[in-house]
C-alpha positions as CSV (number, residue, x, y, z in Angstrom):
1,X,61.8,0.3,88.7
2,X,59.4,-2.3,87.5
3,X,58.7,-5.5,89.2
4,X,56.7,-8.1,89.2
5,X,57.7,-10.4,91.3
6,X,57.6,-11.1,94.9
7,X,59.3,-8.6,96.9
8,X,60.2,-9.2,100.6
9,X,61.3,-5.3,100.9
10,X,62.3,-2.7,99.2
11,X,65.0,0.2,99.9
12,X,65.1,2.9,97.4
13,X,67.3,6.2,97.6
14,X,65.8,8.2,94.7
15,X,64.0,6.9,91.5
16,X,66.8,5.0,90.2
17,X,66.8,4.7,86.4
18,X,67.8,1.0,85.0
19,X,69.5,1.6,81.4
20,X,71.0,-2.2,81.9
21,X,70.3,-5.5,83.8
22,X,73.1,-8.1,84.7
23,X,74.3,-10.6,87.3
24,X,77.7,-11.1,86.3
25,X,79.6,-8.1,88.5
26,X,82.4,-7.7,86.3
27,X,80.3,-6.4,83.3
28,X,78.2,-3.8,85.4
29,X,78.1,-0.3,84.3
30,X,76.7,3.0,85.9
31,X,72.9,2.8,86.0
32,X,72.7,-1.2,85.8
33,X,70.7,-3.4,88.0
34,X,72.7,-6.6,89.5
35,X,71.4,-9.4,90.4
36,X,72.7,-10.8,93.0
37,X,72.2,-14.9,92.5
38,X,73.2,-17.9,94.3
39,X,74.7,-20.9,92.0
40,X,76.7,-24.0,92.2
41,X,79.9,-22.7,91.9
42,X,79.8,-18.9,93.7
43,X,77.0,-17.1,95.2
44,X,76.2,-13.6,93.4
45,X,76.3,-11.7,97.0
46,X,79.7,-11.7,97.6
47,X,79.7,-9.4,94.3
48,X,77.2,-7.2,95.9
49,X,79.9,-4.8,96.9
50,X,82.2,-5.2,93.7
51,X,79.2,-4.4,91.1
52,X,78.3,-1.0,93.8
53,X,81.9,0.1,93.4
54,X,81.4,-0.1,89.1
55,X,78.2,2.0,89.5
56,X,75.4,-0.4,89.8
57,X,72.4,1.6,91.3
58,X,70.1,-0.8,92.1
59,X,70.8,-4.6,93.3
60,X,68.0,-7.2,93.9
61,X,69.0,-10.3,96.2
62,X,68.0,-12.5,98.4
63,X,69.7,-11.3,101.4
64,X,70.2,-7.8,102.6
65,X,74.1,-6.3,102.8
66,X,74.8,-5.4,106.6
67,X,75.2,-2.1,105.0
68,X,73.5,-0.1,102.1
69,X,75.3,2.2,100.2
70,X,73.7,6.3,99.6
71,X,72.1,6.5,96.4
72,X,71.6,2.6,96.0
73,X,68.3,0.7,96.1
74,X,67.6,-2.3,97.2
75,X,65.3,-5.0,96.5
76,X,64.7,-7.9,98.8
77,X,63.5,-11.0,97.3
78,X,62.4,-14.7,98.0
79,X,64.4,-15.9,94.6
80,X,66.7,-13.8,92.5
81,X,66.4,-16.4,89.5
82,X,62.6,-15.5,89.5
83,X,62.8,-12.1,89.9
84,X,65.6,-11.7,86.9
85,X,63.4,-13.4,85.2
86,X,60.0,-11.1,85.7
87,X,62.1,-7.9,85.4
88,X,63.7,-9.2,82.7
89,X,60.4,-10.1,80.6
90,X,59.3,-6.5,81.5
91,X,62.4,-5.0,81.4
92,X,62.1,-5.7,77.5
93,X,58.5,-4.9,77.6
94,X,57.7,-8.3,77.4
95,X,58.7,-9.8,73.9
96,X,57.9,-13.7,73.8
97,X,54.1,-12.1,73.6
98,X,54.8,-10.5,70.0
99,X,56.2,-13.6,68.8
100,X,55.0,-17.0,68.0
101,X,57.2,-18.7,70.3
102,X,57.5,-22.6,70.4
103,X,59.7,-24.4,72.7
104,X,61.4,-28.3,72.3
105,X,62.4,-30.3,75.5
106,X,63.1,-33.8,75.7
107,X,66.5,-36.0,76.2
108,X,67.1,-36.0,72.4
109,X,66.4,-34.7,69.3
110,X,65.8,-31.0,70.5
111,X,68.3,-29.5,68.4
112,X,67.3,-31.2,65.4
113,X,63.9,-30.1,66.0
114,X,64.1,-26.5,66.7
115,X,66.4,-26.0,63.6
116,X,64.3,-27.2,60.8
117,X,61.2,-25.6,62.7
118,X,63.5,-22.3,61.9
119,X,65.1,-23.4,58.4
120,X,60.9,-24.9,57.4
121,X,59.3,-21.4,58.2
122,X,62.3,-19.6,56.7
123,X,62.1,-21.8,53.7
124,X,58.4,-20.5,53.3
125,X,59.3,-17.1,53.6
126,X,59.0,-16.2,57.0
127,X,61.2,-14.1,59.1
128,X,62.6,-16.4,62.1
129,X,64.4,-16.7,65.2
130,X,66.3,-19.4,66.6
131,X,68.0,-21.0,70.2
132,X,69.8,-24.2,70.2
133,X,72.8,-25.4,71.3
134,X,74.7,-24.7,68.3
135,X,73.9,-21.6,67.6
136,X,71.5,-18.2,68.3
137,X,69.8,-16.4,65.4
138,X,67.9,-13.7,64.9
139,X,66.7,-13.6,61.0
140,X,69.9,-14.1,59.1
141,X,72.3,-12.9,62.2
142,X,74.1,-15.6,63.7
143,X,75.4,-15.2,67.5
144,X,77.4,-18.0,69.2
145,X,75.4,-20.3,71.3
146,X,76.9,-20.2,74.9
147,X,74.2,-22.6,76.1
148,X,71.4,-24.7,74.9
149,X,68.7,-21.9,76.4
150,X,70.4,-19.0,77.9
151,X,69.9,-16.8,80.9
152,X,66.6,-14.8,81.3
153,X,68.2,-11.6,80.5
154,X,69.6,-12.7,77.4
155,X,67.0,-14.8,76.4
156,X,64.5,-11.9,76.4
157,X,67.3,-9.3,75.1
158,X,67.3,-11.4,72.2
159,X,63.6,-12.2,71.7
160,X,62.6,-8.5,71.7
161,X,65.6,-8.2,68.8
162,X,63.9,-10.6,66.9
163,X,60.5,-8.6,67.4
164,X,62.5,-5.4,66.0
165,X,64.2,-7.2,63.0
166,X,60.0,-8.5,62.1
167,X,60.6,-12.1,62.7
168,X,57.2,-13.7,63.5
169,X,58.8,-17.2,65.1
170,X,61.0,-18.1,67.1
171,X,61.8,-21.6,68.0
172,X,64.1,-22.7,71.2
173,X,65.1,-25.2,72.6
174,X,63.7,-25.6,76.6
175,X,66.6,-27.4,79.0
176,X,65.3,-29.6,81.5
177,X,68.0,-26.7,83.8
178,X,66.3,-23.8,82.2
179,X,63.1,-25.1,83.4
180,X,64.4,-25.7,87.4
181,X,66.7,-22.9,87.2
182,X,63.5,-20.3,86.1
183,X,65.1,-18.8,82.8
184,X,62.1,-19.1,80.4
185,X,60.1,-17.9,83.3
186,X,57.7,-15.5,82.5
187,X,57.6,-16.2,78.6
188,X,54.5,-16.7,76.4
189,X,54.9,-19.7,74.8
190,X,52.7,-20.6,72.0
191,X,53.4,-24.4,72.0
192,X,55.6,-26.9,73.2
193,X,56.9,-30.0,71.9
194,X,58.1,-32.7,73.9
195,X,60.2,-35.4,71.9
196,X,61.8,-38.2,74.2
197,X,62.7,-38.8,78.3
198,X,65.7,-40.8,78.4
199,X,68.9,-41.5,81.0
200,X,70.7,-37.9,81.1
201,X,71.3,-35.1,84.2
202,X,71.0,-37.4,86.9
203,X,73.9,-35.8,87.9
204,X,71.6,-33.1,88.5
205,X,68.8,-33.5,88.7
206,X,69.1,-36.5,91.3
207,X,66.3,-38.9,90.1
208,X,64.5,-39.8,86.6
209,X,61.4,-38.7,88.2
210,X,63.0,-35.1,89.3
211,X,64.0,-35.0,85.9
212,X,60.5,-35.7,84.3
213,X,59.1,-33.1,86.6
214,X,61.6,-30.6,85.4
215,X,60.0,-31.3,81.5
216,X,56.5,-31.2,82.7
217,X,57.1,-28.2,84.3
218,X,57.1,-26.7,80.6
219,X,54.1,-27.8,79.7
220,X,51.9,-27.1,83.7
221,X,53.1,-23.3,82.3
222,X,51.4,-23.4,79.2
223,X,48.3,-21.2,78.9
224,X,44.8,-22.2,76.9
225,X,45.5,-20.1,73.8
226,X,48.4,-23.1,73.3
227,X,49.1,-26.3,72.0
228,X,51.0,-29.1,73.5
229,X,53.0,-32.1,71.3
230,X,53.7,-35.1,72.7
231,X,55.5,-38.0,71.3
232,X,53.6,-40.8,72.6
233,X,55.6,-43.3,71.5
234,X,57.7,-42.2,74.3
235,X,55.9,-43.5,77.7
236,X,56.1,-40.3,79.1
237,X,54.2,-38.6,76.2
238,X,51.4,-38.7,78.0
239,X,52.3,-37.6,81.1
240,X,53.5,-34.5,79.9
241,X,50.0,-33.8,79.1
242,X,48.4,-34.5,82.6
243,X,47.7,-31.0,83.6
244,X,48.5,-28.9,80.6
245,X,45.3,-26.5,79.6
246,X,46.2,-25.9,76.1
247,X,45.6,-27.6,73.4
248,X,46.8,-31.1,73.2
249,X,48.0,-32.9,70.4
250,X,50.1,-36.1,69.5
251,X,52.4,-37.9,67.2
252,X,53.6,-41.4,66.5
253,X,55.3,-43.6,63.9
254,X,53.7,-46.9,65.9
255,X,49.9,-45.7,67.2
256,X,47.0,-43.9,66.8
257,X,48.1,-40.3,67.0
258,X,47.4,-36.9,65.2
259,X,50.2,-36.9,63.1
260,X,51.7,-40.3,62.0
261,X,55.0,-41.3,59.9
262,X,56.1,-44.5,58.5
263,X,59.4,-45.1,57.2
264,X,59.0,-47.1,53.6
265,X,62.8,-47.1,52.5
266,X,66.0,-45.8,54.1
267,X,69.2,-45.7,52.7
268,X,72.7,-43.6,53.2
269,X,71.5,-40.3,51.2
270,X,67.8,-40.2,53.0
271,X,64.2,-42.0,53.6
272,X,61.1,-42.1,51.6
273,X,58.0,-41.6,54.3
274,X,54.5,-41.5,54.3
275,X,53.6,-38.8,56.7
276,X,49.8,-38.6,57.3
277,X,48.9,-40.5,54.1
278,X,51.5,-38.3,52.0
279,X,55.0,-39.8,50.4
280,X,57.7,-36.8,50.8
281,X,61.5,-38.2,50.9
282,X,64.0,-36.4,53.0
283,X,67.3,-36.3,53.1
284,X,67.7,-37.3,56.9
285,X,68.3,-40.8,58.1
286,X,66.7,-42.9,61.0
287,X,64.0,-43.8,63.0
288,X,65.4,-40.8,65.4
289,X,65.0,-38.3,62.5
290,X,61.3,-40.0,61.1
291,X,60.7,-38.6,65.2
292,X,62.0,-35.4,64.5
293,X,60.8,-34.5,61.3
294,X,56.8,-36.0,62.2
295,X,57.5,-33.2,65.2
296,X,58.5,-30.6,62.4
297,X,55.6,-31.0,60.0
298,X,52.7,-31.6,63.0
299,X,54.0,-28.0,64.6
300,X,54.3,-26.6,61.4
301,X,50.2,-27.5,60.5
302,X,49.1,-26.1,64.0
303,X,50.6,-23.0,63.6
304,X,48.6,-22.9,60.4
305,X,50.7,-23.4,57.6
306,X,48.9,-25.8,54.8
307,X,50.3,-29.9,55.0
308,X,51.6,-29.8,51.6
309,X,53.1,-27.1,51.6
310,X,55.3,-28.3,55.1
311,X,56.0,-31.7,53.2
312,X,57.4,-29.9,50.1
313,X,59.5,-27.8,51.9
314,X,60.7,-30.5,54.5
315,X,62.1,-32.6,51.2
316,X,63.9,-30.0,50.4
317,X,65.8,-29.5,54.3
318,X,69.1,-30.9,55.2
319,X,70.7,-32.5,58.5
320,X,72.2,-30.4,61.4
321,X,75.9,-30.1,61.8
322,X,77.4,-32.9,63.9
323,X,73.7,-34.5,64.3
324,X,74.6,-37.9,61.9
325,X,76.5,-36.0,60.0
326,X,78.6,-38.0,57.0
327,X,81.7,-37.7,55.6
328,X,83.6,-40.4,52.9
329,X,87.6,-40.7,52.5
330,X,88.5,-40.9,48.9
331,X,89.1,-44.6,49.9
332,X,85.7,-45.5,50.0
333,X,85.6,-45.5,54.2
334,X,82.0,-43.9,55.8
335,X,82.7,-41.8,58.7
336,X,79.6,-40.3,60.8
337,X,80.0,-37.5,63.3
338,X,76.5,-37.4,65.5
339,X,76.5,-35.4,68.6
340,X,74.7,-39.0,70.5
341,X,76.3,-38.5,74.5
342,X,73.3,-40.7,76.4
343,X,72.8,-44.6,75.9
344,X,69.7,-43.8,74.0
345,X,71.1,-41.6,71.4
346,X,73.9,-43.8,71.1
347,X,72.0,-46.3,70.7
348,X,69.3,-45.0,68.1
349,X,72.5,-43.9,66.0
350,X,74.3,-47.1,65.4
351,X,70.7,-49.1,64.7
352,X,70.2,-47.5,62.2
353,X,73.6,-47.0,60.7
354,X,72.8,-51.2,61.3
355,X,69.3,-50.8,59.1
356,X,72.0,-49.9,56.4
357,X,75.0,-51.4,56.4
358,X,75.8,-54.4,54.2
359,X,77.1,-57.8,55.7
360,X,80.7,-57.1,54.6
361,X,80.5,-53.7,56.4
362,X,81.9,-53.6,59.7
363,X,81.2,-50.4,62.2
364,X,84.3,-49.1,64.4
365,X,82.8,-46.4,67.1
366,X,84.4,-44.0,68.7
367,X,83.3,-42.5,72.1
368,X,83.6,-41.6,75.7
369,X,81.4,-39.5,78.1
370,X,82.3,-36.0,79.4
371,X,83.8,-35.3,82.6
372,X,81.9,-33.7,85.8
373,X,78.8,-34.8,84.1
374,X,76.4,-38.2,85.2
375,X,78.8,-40.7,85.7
376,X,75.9,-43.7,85.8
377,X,75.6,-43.4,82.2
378,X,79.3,-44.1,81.5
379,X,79.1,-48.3,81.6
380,X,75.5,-48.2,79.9
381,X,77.7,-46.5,76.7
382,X,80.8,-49.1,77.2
383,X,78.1,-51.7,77.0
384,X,76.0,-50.6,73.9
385,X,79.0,-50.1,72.1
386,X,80.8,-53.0,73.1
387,X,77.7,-55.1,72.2
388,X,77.0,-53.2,68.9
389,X,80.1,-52.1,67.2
390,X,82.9,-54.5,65.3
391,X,85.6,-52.9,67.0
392,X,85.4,-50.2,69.8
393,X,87.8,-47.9,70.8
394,X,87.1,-45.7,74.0
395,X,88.3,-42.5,74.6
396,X,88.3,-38.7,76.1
397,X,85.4,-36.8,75.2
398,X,85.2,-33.5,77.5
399,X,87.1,-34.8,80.4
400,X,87.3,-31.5,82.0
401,X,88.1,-31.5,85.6
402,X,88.2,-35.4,86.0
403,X,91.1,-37.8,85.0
404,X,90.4,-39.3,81.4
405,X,91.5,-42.4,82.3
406,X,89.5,-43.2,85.4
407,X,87.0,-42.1,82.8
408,X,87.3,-44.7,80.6
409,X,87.8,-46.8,83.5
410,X,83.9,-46.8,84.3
411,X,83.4,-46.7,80.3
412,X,84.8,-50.0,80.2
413,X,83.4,-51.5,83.4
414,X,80.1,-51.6,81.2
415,X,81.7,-53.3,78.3
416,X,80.7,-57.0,77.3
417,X,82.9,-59.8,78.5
418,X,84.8,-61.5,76.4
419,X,84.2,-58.2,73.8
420,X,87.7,-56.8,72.7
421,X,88.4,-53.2,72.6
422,X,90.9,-50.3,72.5
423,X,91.2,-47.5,75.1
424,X,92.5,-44.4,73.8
425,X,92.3,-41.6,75.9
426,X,93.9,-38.8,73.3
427,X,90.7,-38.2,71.1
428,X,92.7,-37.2,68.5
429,X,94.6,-40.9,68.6
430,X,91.8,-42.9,68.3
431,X,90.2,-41.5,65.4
432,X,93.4,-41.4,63.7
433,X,93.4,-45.7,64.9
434,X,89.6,-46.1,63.7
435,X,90.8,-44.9,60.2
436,X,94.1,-46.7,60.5
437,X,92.1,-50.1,61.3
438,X,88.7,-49.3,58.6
439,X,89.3,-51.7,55.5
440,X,87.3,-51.4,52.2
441,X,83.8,-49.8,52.9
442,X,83.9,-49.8,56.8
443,X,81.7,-47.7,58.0
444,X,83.2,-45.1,61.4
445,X,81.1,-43.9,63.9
446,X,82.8,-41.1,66.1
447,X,80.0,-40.0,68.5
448,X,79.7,-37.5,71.3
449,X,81.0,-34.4,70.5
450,X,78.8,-33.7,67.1
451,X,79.1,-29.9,66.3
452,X,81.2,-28.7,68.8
453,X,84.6,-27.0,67.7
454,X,86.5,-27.4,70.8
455,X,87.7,-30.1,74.0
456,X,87.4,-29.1,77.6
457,X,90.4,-30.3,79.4
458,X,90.6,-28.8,83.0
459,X,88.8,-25.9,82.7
460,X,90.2,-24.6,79.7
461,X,88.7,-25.1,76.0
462,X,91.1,-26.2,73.1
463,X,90.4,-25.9,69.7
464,X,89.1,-29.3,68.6
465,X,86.8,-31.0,65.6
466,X,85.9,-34.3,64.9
467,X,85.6,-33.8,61.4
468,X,89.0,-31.8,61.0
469,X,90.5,-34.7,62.9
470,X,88.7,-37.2,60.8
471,X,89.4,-34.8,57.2
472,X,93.4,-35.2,58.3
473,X,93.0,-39.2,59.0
474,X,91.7,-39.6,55.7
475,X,94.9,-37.1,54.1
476,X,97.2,-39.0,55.2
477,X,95.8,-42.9,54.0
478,X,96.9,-41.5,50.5
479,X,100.4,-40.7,51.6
């Protein structure tokens, strides 16, 4: 067995041979290596036994069994997360090293980012990988996304795919719990980008300033054959870079920077910039997206593809699902679906749907916050949308374990006095009201939820789409 990580001891019965490694027990077959890890919600060595008794002929944990079991080995270590990691990077012969691999952390924007950093190169004819929250791929192969950057062993499962199918990126996005949590541990990264730090995970990570370490942690891990991106226009830009080695590098649409944007004219199909020097219109809209797309075209030009080039192809990209995503009722009513969940998203999303709107125009949003998740956020979003919106109408998002309504309750503790608003806790009900209520061009904001296809309620997941919902709304104004 391979390993290269620190072992406190280790028990071998034979020369086991690994043909699989997991840490969930109820998928272990003969031959596998478990992993025996410790999380929030069980610890993995009360399974010790279970994955033994399906065949598992090797187990690593932190914490020897009182007994062994003939013909299993044992490997003692200080951390089971780090040491899934290391075996898994060698394990798969260490993949992230044949691949030009760049990672995207930061509060918001990282799905954005690490999609048209996979649709630009593929665009220019290069074979691609990509991990985001909406979806894994691997070329043109599409896998569902089960998180925004999965587990070591299936994070390098997959990059050593893309290695065999000739794809010479791969772009990912980097959680802040990735980071903590050791899952891109052990992977050769060939940049990072950071985009924004903003209120999110508290629940978490604690503090803002655990949660900036977790981000910096990215870029302390990057070696000198790298480069490092930084928004600096973010305050925190900068101290991401404090004891990086590689290369740094950054960009900005107010300062000074390596790569610069200005927005000249925005409108409801797209923007006209000037990116270093160079008019290229896009079909993306917002200061947000001038952010994401400067990140785009600056990675694009240090991993050596020519400026013009980048530009031409960026004009001709479109936006991510559920990431300000529009939709119009034969009526003439705007909605937009945008996966915004913290106050600064939020926020960003309905200034510039503000930038755009007419006088006569009013703008009805749509939100909530998701249950078991940082609850401090929850009156920051009933404030901004109180303050911002003509009419607000608070509802259920994920609620999951948690009661909607005391939800909504701490939604709407943060909401303006005097301000009116609806509370709606059946999402499905208070899109149906925001169309109901919409006159003439009114535009609809229904925020939170973006891509996703489904509503967590308890612990189960039911089949459930803002835009469906919205589609049917708008089907049944012409009855």
């Amino acid at each position: 067995m391979l390993l290269s990580t620190a072992v406190d001891s280790f028990i071998t019965q034979g020369d086991p041979c690994i043909k699989a490694l997991t840490y969930d027990s109820r998928r272990v077959e003969a031959g596998d290596c478990f992993f025996a890890i410790r999380g929030t919600q069980s610890d993995g060595h009360d399974y010790i036994a279970s994955a033994i008794e399906k065949g598992a002929s090797a187990i690593v944990c932190e914490e020897l069994p009182q007994q062994q079991t003939q013909g299993v080995s044992y490997v003692v270590v200080a951390d089971s997360n780090a040491a899934m990691a290391d075996m898994a990077a060698a394990f798969y012969d260490y993949p992230s090293e044949e691949l030009k691999l760049v990672g995207v952390t930061g509060t918001n924007g990282k799905t954005t980012t690490a999609t048209l950093l996979y649709d630009l190169h593929r665009k220019m004819g290069y074979e691609a990988g990509l991990i985001s929250t909406v979806v894994y791929k691997i070329g043109d192969k599409e896998i569902e996304s089960t998180h925004t950057t999965p587990d070591a062993i299936r994070l390098n499962a997959m990059l050593r795919e893309m290695v065999d199918m000739g794809c010479e990126y791969c772009f990912m996005e980097v959680s802040s719990h990735s980071i903590v949590q050791d899952r891109i541990r052990g992977l050769h990264f060939r940049g990072a980008i950071f985009s924004n730090i903003t209120h999110d995970h508290l629940d978490y990570h604690g503090t803002f300033a655990e949660y900036i370490k977790a981000k910096k942690l990215l870029f302390d891990s990057l070696g000198k054959d790298a480069f490092a991106l930084v928004n600096v226009d973010d305050r925190n830009g900068e101290v991401m870079l404090q004891n990086t080695v590689a290369k740094t590098f950054r960009y900005s649409l107010r300062s000074m920077a390596d790569f610069r944007c200005k927005i000249l004219e925005m409108h409801f199909d797209g923007m006209l910039l000037n990116v270093d020097s160079q008019e290229v219109w896009v079909g993306f809209l917002g200061r947000f997206n001038a952010y994401n797309l400067l990140a785009v075209y600056g990675t694009a030009v240090l991993l050596g593809a020519e400026p013009l080039e980048v530009l031409q192809a960026l004009s001709s990209l479109r936006s991510v699902s559920g990431r300000f995503e529009p939709m119009r009722s034969e009526r003439g009513l705007t909605a937009i679906v945008d996966y915004a969940h913290t106050p600064d998203a939020l926020e960003n999303v309905i200034s510039t749907i503000n930038e755009i709107r007419t006088p006569d125009q009013r703008l009805i949003v749509v939100a909530g916050c998701g249950g078991d998740r940082d609850r401090t956020k929850r009156p920051k979003m009933g404030e901004i949308i109180s303050r911002e919106a003509d009419m607000a109408i608070f509802t259920s998002d994920n609620p999951r374990t948690e009661d909607p309504e005391a939800i909504l309750d701490e939604i709407v503790g943060g909401a303006e006095i005097g301000k009116q608003y609806l509370r709606i806790s059946d999402r499905r009900e208070a899109i149906r009201a925001a169309v109901m209520f919409a006159q003439g061009e009114d535009i609809i904001l229904v925020a939170g939820k973006g891509h996703e296809t489904y509503q967590i309620i308890g612990k189960t997941k039911h089949h459930f789409d803002d835009r469906e919902q919205l589609k049917e709304a708008f089907a049944t104004l012409k009855k």
